[in-house]
C-alpha positions, 0 to 999 in steps of 0.5 A: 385742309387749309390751303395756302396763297402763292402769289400776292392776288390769290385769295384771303383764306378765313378759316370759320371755327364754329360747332353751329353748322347753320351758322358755319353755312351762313359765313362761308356764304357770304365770305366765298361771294365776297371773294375769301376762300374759306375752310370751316371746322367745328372743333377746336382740337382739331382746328391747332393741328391744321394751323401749324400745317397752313395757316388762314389770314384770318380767324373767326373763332365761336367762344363755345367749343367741343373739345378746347374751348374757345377762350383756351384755343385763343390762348394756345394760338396767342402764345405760339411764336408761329401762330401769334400774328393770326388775327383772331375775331371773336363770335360769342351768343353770351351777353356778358361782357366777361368773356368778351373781355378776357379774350380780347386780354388774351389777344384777340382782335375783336368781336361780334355777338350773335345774333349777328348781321353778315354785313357786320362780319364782312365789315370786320373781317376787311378791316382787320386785313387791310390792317394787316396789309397796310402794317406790310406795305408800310415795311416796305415802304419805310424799312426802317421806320422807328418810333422811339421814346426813351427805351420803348422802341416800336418798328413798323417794318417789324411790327416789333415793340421792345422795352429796355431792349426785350420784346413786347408782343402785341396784338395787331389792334394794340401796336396799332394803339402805340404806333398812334400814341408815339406819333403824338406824344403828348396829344389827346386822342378821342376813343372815335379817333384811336378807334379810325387809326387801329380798326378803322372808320367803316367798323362799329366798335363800342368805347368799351373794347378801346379801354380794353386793349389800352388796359393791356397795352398799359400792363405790356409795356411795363413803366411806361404803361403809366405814360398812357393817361385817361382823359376824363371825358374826351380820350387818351393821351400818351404823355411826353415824359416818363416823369410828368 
């Protein structure tokens, strides 16, 4: 069973849902000298009924299942208002990009690809929860930080977005997007630098995974989706005016 924390210093529970059980031993290893606790489950059916009971500070979630695949488990937590701030990192041994791509289209985080080196996941893992934190320790420091252009709001204590006053669900890596682009309207941001502000500088990702989430972001946030502009060759920007 999943254990929760009851004080801010207890440790991160990751929860390793993989049908492999030599790479299940390979990831508590080095998660458990790292200082995480970790469960390990090996179906994806019985992986949703323990989330509802306790959930894990993190995921890391093989795309080939018995039972409910993976890119179907992935859905089912995204789409759950209890379950949907879960972050979720993907372990796929597949070579096309095809499912990478439509995982993380249904929220995930990120991914890594097997074979995979340990030192990578921990790099990933830690990145995606200081993430987590940093978005609370900015709540609490800045409660009422608001980024506002026209009627796209996005609070960071919240970690809400609304357009025209309905809510937006985000993804951690895709708020983190917008948060970056309302900080600067107008300004070009390189792949490396939105990939520092929304993932971090110590984690390998490949330009692909950043045109990725900017493809949702664009179709979550409706009209203004069109404010987000390629630069060809250089980057992103979000533009300063929903009419130019």
């Amino acid at each position: 069973m999943l254990k929760t924390s009851h004080s801010a210093s207890a440790k991160k529970t990751i929860l390793v849902i993989d049908d492999e059980a030599d790479i299940r031993e390979i990831l508590r290893y080095n998660l458990t000298e790292e200082g995480y606790q970790v469960e390990l489950m090996e179906d994806g059916d019985k992986a949703l009924q323990t989330l509802h009971q306790k959930r894990p500070d993190l995921i890391l979630l093989d795309l080939m299942l018995p039972g409910i695949p993976g890119l179907e488990f992935c859905k089912q937590v995204k789409r759950d208002p209890e379950l949907e701030t879960i972050p979720i990192i993907m372990i796929t041994a597949k070579s096309s990009e095809t499912d990478v791509i439509v995982g993380l289209e249904l929220g995930a985080d990120d991914y890594i690809t097997k074979p995979f080196s340990p030192k990578e996941v921990l790099a990933r893992v830690k990145a995606l929860l200081r993430r987590t934190d940093e978005n609370r320790r900015i709540g609490d420091v800045q409660s009422s930080k608001e980024y506002t252009f026209e009627n796209l709001k996005l609070n960071i204590s919240r970690h809400e977005v609304h357009v025209d006053a309905k809510e937006v669900k985000l993804t951690t890596t895709e708020f983190r997007i917008l948060q970056c682009f309302l900080s600067r309207l107008g300004h070009v941001f390189s792949r490396d630098e939105l990939i520092d502000f929304a993932v971090g500088k110590d984690v390998s990702v490949v330009d692909r995974t950043i045109d990725v989430h900017i493809t949702n972001l664009r179709k979550k946030i409706g009209r203004y989706g069109s404010c987000i502009e390629s630069i060809r060759s250089v980057g992103y920007r979000f533009k300063d005016s929903l009419q130019g």
